[in-house]
N, C-alpha and C positions, 0 to 999 in steps of 0.2 A: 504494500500500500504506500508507505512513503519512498519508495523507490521510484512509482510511477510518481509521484507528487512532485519529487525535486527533478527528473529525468523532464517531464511534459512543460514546466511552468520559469520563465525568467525569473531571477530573481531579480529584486532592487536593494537587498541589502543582506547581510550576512545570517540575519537573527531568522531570517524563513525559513534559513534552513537546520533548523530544531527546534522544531515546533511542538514540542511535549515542552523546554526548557521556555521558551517565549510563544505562548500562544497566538500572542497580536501580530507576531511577526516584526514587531517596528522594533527601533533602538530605544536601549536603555541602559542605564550608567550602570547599574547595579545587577550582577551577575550573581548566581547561586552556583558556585564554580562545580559540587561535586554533581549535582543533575546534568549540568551542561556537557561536564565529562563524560558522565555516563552514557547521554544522548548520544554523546559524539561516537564513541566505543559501539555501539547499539549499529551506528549507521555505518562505521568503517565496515563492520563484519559484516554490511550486506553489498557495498559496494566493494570494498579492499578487490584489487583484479586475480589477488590469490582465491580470493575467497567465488568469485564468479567462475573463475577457471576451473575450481572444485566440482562447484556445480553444475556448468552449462559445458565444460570441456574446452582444450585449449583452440580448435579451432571454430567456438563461438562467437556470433555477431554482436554478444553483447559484454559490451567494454564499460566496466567502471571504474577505471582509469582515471579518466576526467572528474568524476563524482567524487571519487576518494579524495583526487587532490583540489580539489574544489571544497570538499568538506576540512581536510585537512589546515587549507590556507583560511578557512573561515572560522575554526575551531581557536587557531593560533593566534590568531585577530581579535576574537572575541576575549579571550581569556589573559592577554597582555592591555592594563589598562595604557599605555602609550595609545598603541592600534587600534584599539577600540573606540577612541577616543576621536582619535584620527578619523576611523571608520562614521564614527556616529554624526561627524561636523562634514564629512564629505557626503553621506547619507542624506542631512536634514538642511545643508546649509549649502551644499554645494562647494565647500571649502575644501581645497585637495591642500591639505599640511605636509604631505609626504612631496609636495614640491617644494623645493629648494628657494625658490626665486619668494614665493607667497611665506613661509616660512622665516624669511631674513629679512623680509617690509615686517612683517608683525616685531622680530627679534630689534630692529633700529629705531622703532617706538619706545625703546625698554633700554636701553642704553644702559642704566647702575645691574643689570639684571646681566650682561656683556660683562661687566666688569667686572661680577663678583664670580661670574665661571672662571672669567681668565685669570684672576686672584686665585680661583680654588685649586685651576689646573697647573701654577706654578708652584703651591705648597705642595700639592703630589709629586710635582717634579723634584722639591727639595727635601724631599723627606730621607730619611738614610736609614730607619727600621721602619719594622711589618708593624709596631706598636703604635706609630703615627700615622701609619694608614688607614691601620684598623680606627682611629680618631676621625679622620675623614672622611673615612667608611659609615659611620656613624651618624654622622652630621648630614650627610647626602640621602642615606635612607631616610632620615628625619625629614629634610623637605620634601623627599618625593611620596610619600606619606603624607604628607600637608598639602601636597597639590593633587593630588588623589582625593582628598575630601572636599576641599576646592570645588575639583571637576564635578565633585557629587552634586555638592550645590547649584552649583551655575547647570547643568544638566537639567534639575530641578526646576530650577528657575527659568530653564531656558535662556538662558543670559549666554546666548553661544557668541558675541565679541570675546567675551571674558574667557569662558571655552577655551578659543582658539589661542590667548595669549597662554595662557596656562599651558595648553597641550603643549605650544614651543618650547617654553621653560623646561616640561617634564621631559621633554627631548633632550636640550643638554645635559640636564641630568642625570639620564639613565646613561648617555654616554660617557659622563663620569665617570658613573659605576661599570660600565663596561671597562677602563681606564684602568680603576680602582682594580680589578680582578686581575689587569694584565700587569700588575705594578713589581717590578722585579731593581733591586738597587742599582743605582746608575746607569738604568734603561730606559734611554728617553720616553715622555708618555704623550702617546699621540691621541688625540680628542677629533673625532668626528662629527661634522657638525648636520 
């Protein structure tokens, strides 16, 4: 049944497709991550192309190839609030943040917001033990955590300007923390923006 559901019908946004986890179908900020897992687990096993080949045989017409990874890239979307995020202001608002150009007009509006990454990302560069990182590691969770409640609100509120600069923000800071993880002494630390 949900095979022919997601196989017959476009989708317009990622939440269509788990529908026991989002009945309405639309975006929303606030995930019940082990339902959605589960959902997700439920539909790979009927899509996964191991799992078709099983049953239809390997020289059958029906490929869920595209479904798996269709389900897969919306799973990973969903459950990453960055992407989702992303997902939900490109959904509702039309606002594509995963471009670079729209992304850095929001980021030069915010200019002390600039300055306190590029501060954060020189004390990571200066650091000489894993005990001061682990400090920065700390501090960076701390706001990405506070703009995660942010996004709740403004989500909420529907206040997607605000949204959008936040989402920015949450970008360089998970880039950070990707930084943060690759942190090895006197290895220079490169920040992707």
């Amino acid at each position: 049944m949900l095979r022919t559901a997601v196989q017959r019908r476009s989708i317009s946004t990622f939440y269509e497709l788990f529908p026991r986890t989002f009945p309405k179908g639309t975006p929303q900020w606030n995930i019940e991550q082990s339902k959605l897992r589960k959902e997700y687990r439920a539909l790979q096993a009927q899509y996964h192309p191991d799992m078709l080949s099983a049953t239809f045989g390997k020289s059958s017409d029906h490929d869920g190839g595209d479904q798996s990874s269709l389900l897969n890239k919306a799973y990973h979307t969903l459950k990453d609030p960055l992407l989702r995020s992303q997902h939900i202001l490109k959904a509702v608002q039309g606002t594509d943040l995963s471009q670079e150009r729209i992304a850095q007009d929001i980021m030069q509006s915010n200019p002390d917001l600039l300055i306190q990454v590029l501060d954060t990302h020189e004390q990571l560069e200066e650091v000489q033990n894993i005990e001061d990182v682990h400090v920065i590691e700390r501090e960076n969770k701390q706001r990405i955590t506070s703009i995660e409640h942010q996004l709740e609100q403004c989500f909420n509120d529907k206040d997607f300007a605000k949204a959008s600069k936040l989402t920015v923000e949450l970008k360089y800071w998970v880039n950070l923390a990707k930084a943060i993880k690759e942190w090895e002494p006197g290895k220079p630390v490169t920040l992707s923006h």
